[in-house]
N, C-alpha and C positions, 0 to 999 in steps of 0.2 A: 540556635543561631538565627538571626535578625535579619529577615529579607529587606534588601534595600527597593527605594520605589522599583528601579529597572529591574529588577531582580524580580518584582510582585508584578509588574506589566509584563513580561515575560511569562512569568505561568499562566495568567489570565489568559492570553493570547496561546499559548501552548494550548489549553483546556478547551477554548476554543475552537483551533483547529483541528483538534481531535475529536469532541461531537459531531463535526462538520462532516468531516471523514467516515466516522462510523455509518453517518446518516445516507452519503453515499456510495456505503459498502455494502449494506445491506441489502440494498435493490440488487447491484449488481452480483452479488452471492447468486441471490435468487435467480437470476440469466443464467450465471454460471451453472448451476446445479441444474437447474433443468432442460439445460442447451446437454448437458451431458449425459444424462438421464436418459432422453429424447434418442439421441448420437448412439448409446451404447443398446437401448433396446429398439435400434431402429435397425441393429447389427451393421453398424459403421466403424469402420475402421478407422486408426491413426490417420494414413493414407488419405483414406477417403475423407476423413473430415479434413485433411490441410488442403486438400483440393477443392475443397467448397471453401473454405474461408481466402485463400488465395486474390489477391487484390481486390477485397470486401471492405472500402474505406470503413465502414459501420463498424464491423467487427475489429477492427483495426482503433477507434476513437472509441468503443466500450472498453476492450482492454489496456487499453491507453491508460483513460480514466480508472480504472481496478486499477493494473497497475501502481497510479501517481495515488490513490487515495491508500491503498495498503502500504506504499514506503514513507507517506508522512504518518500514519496512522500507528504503525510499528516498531519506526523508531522512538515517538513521542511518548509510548507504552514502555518501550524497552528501557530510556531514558529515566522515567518513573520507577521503574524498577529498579533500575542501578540506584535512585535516590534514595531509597527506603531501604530498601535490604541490604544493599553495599554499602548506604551512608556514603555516595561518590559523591561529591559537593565540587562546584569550583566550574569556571569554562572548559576544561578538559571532559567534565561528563556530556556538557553540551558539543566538541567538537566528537564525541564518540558518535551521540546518536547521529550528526548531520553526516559523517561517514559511513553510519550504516547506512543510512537514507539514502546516500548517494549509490553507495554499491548494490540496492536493492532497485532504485531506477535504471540504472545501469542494465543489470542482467536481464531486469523486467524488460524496459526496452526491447533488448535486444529477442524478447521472446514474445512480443508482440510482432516486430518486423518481420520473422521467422515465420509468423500464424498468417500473416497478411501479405 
């Protein structure tokens, strides 16, 4: 099947901003992993760690940022998936990913607000 131009400016821009993403996942992986690392042989609790992070704009704008990079970054991946292995073609695979995308800033959101 024959990608129309919109159709080839659209994955360009998809491909795009998914290196983008990975590029700022990665850092913050590495936060994350060793904020944890840190936190669990520091012998810190649940508790105790939501009481430190607790109206920590910082902590709040890094997992912000995780957050928004891992729901464009996983639907765009998912989406790809569905193309190749499902063969799902057409605007409906593209309103799936942006659904998932939505529901995964969504919950993210709501579990940065929760940390902060």
């Amino acid at each position: 099947m024959k990608l129309g131009v919109r159709d080839g400016r659209l994955e360009v821009w998809l491909f795009i901003v998914q290196r983008l993403t990975a590029m700022v996942l990665g850092p913050l992986v590495i936060v994350h992993l060793a904020t944890m690392i840190y936190a669990i042989q520091g012998g810190l609790s649940a508790v105790e760690i939501m009481g430190r992070t607790q109206g920590s704009l910082v902590w709040g704008l890094v997992y912000g940022l995780f957050v928004t990079a891992a729901a464009f970054h996983g639907a765009i991946g998912l989406r790809q998936i569905a193309r190749e292995a499902l063969q799902w073609r057409g605007m409906t695979v593209n309103v799936a990913a942006l659904i998932f995308c939505l529901g995964i800033l969504c919950l993210g959101y709501q579990a940065v607000w929760a940390l902060v």
